[in-house]
MMTF fields as JSON, N, C-alpha, C and O atoms, coordinates in Angstrom:
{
  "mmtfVersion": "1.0.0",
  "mmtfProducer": "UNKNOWN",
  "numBonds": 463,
  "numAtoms": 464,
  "numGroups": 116,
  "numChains": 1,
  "numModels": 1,
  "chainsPerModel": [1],
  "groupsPerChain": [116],
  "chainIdList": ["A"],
  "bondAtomList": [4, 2, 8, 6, 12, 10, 16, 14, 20, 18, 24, 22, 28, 26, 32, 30, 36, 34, 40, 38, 44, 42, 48, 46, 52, 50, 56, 54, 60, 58, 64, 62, 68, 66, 72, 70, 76, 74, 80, 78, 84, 82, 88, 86, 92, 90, 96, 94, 100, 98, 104, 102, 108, 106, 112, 110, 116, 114, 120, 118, 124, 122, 128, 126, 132, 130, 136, 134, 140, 138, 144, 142, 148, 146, 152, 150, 156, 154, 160, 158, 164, 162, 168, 166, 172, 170, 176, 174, 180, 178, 184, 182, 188, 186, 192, 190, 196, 194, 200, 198, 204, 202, 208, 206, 212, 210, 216, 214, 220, 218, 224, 222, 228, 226, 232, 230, 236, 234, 240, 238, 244, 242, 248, 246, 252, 250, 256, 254, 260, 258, 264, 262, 268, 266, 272, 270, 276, 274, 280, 278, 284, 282, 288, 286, 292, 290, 296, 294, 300, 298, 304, 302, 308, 306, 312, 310, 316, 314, 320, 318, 324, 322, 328, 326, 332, 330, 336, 334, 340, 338, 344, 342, 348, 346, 352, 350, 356, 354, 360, 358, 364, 362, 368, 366, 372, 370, 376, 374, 380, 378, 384, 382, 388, 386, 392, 390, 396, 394, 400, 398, 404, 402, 408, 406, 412, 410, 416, 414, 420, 418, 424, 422, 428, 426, 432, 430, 436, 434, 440, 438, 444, 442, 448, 446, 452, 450, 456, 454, 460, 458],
  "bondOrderList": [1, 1, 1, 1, 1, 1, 1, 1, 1, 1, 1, 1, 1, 1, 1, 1, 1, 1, 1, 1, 1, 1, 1, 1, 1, 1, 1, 1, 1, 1, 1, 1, 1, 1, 1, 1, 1, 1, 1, 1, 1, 1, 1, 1, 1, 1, 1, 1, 1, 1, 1, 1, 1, 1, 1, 1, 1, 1, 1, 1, 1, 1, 1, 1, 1, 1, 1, 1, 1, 1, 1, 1, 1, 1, 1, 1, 1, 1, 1, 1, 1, 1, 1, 1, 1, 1, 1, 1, 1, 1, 1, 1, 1, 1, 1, 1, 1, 1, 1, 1, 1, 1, 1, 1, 1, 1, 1, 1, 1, 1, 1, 1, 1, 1, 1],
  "groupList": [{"groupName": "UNK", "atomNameList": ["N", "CA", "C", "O"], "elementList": ["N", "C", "C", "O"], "formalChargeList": [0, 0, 0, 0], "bondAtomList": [1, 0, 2, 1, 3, 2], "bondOrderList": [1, 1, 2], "singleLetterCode": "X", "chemCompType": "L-PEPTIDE LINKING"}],
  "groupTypeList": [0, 0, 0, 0, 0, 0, 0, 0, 0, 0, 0, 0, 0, 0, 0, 0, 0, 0, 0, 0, 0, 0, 0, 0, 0, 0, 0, 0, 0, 0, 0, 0, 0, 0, 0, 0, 0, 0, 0, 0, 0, 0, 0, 0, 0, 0, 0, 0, 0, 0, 0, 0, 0, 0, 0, 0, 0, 0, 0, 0, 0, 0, 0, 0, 0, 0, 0, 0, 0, 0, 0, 0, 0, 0, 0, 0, 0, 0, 0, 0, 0, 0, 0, 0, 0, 0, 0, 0, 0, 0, 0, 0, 0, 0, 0, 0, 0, 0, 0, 0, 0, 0, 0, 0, 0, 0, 0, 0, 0, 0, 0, 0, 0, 0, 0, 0],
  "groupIdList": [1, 2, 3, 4, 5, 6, 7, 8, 9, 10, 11, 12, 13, 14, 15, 16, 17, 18, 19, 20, 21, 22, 23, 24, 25, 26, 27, 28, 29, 30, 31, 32, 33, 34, 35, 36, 37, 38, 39, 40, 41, 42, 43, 44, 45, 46, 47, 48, 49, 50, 51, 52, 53, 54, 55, 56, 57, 58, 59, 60, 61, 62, 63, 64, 65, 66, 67, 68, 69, 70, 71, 72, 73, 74, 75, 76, 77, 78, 79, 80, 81, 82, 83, 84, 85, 86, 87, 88, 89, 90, 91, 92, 93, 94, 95, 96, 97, 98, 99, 100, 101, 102, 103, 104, 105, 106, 107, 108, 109, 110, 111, 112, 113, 114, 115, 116],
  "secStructList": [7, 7, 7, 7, 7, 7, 1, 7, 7, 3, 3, 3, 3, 7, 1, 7, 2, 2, 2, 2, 2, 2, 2, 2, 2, 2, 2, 6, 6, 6, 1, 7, 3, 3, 3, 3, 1, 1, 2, 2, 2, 2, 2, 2, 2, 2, 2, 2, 7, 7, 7, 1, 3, 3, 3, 3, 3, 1, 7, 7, 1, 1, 1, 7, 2, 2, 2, 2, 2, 2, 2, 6, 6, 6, 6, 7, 1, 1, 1, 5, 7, 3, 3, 3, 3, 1, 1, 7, 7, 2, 2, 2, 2, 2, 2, 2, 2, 2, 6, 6, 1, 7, 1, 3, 3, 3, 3, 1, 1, 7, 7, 2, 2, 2, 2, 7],
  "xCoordList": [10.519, 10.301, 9.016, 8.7, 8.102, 6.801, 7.127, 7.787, 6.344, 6.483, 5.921, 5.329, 6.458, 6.432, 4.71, 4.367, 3.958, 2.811, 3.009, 3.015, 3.093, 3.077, 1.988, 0.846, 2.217, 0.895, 0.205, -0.944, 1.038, -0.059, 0.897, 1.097, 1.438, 2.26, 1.415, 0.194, 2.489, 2.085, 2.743, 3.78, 2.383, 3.085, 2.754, 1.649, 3.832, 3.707, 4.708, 5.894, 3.914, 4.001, 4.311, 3.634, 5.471, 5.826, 6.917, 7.786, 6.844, 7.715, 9.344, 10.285, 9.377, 10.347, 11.268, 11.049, 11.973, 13.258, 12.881, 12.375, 13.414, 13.149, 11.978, 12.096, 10.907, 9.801, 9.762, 9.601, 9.957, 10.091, 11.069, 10.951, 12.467, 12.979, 12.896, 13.19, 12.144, 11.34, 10.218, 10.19, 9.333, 8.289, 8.814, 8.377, 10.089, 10.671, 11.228, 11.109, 11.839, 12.672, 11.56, 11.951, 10.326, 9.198, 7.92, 7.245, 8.106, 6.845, 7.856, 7.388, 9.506, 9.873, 9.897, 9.483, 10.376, 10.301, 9.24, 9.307, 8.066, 6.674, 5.687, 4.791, 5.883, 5.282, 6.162, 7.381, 5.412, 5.76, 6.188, 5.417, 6.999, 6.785, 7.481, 8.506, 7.074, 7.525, 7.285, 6.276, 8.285, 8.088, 8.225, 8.712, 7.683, 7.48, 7.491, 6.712, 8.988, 8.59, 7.812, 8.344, 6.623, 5.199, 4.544, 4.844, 3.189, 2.2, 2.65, 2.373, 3.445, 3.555, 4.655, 4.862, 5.312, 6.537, 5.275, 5.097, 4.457, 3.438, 2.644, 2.126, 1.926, 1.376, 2.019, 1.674, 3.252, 4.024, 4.25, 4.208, 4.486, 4.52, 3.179, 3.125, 2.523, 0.889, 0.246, -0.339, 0.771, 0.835, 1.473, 1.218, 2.656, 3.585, 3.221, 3.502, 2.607, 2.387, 1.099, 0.232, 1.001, -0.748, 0.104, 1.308, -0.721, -0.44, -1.897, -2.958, -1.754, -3.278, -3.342, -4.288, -2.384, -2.515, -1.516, -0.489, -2.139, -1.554, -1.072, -1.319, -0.819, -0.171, 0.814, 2.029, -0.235, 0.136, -0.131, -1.001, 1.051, 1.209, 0.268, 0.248, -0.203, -1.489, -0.493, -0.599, 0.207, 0.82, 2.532, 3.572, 2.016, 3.549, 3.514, 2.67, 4.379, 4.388, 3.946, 4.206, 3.333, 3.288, 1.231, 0.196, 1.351, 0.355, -0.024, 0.445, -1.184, -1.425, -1.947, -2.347, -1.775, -2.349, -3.628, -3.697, -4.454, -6.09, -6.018, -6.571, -5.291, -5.15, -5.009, -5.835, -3.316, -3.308, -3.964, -3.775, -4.84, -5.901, -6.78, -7.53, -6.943, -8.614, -7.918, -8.221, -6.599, -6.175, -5.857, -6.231, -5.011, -4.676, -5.897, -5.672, -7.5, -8.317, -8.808, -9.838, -8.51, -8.517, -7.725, -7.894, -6.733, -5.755, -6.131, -6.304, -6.174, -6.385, -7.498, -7.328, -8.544, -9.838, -9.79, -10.129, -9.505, -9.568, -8.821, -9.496, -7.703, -6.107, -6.995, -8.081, -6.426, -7.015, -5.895, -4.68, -6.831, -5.917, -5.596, -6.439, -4.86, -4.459, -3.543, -2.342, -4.13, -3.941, -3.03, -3.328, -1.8, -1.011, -1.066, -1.206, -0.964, -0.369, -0.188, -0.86, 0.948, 1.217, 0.28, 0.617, -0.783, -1.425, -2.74, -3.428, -2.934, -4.52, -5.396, -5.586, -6.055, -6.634, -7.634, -7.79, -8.793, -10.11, -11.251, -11.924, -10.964, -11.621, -11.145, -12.037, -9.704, -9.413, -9.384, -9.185, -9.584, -9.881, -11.429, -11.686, -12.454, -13.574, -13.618, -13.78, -13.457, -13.217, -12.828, -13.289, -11.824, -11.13, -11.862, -11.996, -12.49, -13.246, -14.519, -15.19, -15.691, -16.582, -16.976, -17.953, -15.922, -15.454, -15.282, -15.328, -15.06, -14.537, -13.057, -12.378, -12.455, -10.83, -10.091, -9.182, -10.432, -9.602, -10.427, -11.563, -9.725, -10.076, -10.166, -11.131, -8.788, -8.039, -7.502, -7.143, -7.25, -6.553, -6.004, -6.661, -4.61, -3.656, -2.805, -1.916, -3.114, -2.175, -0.602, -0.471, 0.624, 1.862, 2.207, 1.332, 3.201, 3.918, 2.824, 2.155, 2.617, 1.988, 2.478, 3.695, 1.792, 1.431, 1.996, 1.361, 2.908, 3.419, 1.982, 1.51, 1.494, 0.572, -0.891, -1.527, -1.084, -1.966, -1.98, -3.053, -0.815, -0.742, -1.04, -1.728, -0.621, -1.047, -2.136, -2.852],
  "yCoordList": [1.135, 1.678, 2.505, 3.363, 1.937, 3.217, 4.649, 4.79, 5.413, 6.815, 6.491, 5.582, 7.642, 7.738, 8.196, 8.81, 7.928, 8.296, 9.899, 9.754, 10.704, 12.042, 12.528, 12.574, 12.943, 13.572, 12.139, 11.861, 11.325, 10.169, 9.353, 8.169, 9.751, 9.485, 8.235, 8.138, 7.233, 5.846, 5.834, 6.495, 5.266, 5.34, 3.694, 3.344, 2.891, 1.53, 1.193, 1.476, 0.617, 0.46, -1.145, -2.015, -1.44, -2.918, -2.849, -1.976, -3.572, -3.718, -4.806, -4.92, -5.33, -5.939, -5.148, -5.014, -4.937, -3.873, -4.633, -4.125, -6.223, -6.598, -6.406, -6.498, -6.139, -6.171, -5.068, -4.824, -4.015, -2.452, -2.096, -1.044, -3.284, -2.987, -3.478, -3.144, -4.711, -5.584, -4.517, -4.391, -3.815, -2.917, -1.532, -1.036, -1.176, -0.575, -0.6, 0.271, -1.721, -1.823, -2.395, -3.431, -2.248, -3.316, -1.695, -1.656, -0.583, 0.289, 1.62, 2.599, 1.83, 3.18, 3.794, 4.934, 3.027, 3.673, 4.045, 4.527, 3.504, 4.291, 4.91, 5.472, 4.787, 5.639, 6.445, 6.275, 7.552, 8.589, 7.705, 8.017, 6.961, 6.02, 6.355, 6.965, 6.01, 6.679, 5.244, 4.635, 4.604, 4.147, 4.529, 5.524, 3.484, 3.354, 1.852, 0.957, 1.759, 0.431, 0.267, -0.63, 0.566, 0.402, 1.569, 2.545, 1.332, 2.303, 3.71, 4.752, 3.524, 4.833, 5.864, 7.072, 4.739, 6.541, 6.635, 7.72, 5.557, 5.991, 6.711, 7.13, 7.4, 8.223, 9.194, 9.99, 9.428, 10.897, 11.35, 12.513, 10.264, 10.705, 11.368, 12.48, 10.976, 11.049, 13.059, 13.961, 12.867, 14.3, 15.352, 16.52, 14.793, 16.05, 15.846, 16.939, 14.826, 14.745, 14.189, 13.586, 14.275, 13.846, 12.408, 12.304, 11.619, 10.219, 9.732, 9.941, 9.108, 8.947, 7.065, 6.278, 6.946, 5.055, 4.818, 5.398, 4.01, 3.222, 1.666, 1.484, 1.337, -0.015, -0.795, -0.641, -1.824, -1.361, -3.242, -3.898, -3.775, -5.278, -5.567, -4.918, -6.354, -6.404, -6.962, -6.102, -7.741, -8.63, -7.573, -7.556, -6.955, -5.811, -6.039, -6.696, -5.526, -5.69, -3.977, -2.966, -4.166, -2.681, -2.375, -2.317, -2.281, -2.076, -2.299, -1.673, -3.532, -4.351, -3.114, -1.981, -3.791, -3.469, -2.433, -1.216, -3.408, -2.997, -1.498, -0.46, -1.562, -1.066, 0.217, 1.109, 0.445, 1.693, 2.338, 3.55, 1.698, 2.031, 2.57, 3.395, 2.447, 3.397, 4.386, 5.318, 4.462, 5.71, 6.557, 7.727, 6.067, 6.468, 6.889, 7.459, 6.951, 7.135, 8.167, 8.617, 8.669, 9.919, 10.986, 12.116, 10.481, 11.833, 12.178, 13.276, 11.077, 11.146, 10.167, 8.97, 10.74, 9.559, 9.603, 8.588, 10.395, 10.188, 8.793, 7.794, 8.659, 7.618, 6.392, 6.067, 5.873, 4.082, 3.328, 3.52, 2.271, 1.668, -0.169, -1.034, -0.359, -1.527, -2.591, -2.351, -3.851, -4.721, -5.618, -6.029, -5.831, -7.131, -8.16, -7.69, -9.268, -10.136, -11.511, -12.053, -12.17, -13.867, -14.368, -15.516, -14.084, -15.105, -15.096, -14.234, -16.186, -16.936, -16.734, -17.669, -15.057, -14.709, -14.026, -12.807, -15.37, -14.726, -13.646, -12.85, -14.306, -13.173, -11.671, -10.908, -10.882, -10.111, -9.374, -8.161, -10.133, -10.002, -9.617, -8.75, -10.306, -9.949, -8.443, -7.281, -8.891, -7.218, -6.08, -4.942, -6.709, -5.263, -4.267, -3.104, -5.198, -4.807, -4.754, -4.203, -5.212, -4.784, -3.361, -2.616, -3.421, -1.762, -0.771, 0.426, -1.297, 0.421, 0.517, 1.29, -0.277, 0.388, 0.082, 0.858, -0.984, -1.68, -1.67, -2.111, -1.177, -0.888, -2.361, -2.75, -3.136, -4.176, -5.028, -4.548, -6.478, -7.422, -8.012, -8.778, -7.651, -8.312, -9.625, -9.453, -10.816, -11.963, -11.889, -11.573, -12.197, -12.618, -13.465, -14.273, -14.251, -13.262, -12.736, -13.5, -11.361, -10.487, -10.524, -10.425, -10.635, -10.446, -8.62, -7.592, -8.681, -6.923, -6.283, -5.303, -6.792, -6.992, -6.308, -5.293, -7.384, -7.034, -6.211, -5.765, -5.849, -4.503, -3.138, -2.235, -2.932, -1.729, -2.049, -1.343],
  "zCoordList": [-22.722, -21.413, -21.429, -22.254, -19.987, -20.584, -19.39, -18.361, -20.141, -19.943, -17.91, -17.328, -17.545, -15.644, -15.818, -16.828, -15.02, -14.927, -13.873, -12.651, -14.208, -13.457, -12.504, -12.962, -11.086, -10.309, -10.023, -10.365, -9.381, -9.4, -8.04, -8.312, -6.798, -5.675, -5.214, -5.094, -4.97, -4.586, -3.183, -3.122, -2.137, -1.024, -0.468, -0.054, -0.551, -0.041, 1.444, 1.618, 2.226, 3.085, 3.314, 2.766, 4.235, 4.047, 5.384, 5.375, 6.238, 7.138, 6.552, 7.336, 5.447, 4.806, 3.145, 1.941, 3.824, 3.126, 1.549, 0.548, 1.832, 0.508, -0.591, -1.813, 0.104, -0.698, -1.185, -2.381, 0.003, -0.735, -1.758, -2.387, -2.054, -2.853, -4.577, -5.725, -3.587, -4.983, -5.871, -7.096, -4.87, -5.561, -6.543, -7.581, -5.545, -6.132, -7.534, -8.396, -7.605, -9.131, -9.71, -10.249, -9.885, -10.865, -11.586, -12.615, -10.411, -10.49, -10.465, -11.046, -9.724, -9.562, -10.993, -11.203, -11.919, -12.982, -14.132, -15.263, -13.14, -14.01, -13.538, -14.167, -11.958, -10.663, -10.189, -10.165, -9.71, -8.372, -6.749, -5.841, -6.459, -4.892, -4.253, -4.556, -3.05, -1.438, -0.852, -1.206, 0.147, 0.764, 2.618, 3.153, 3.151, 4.656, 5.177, 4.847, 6.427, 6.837, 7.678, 8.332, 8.293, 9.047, 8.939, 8.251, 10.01, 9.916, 10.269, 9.675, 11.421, 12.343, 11.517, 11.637, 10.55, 9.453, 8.324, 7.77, 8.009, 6.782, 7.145, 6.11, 8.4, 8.81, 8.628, 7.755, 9.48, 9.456, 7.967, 7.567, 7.245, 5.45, 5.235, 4.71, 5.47, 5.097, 5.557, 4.957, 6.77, 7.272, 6.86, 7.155, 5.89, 5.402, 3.952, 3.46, 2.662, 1.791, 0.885, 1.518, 0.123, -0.621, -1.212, -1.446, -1.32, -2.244, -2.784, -2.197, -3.897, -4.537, -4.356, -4.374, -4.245, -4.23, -2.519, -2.167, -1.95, -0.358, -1.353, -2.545, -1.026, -1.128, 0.092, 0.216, 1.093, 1.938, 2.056, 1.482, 3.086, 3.349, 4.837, 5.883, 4.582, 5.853, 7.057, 7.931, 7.419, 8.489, 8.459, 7.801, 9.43, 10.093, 11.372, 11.983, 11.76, 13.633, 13.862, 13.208, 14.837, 15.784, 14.988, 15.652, 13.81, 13.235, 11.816, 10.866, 11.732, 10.834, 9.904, 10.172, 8.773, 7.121, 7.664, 7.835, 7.817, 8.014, 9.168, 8.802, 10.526, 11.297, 10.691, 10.883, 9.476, 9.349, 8.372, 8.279, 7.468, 6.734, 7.704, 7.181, 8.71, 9.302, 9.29, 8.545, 10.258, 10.397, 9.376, 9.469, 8.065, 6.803, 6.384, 5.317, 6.699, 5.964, 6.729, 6.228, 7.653, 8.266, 8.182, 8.64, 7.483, 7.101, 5.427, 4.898, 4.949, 2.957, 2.667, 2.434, 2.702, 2.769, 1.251, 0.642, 0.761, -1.229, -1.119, -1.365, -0.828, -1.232, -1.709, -1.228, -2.585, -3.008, -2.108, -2.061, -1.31, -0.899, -1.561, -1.325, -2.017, -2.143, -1.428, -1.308, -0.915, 0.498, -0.456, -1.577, 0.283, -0.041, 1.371, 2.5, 1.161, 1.505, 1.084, 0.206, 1.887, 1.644, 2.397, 2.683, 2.894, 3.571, 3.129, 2.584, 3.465, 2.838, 4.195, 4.974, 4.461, 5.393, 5.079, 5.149, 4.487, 4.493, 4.652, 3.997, 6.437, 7.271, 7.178, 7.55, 6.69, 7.074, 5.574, 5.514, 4.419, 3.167, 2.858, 2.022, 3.574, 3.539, 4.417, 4.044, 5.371, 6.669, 5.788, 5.697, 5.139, 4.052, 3.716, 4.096, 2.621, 0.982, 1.489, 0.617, 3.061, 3.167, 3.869, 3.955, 4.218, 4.994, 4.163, 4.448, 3.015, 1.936, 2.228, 1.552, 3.273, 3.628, 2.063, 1.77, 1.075, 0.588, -0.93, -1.108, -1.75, -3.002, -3.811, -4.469, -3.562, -4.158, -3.384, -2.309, -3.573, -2.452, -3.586, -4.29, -3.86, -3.942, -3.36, -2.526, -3.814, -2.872, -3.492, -4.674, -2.64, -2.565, -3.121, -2.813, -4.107, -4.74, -5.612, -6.308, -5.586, -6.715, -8.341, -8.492, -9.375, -10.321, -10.902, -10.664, -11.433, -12.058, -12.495, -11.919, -13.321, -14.358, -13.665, -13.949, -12.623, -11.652, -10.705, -10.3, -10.168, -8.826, -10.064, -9.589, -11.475, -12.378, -12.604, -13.314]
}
């Protein structure tokens, strides 16, 4: 088992229970994590707490991936953000990572190996 990485709050964002529970049992026991099922509770988290990593699924309802990264980058412009998704969406992959919003683009199913 490796040691919990301490002082190091991950906050992933995913509108699907399953995934948050998938991330959960793969990273809770070597990260600090908080989850949120969309933008608008990952904000209110964001306002009451510091997190150093976003991990955040681009395709939600109410407000996409990219969407709550501008805003997320107005409350914790330090945060790294890292983009998931299942979809093969170019344009919104380039948009990401030429913006600065997006540290990392992770594709679906993710790699353990690769989201550390």
């Amino acid at each position: 088992m490796e040691e919990k990485v301490a002082g190091f709050p991950i906050l992933h964002v995913d509108d699907e229970e399953d995934n948050l529970e998938t991330f959960d049992m793969n990273f809770g026991d070597r990260f600090e994590l908080a989850a949120a099922d969309g933008g608008e509770k990952a904000l209110e988290m964001m306002a009451e707490r510091t997190f150093s990593v976003l991990v955040v699924d681009q395709r939600m309802p109410g407000m996409t991936g990219l969407e709550f990264l501008e805003k997320a980058r107005e409350v914790q412009p330090e945060a790294v953000a890292i983009l998931l998704t299942a979809y093969r969406d170019i344009e919104v992959v380039v948009e990401a990572l030429n913006s600065g919003l997006v540290h990392r683009y992770v594709q679906k199913p993710w790699d353990r190996r690769e989201v550390v």
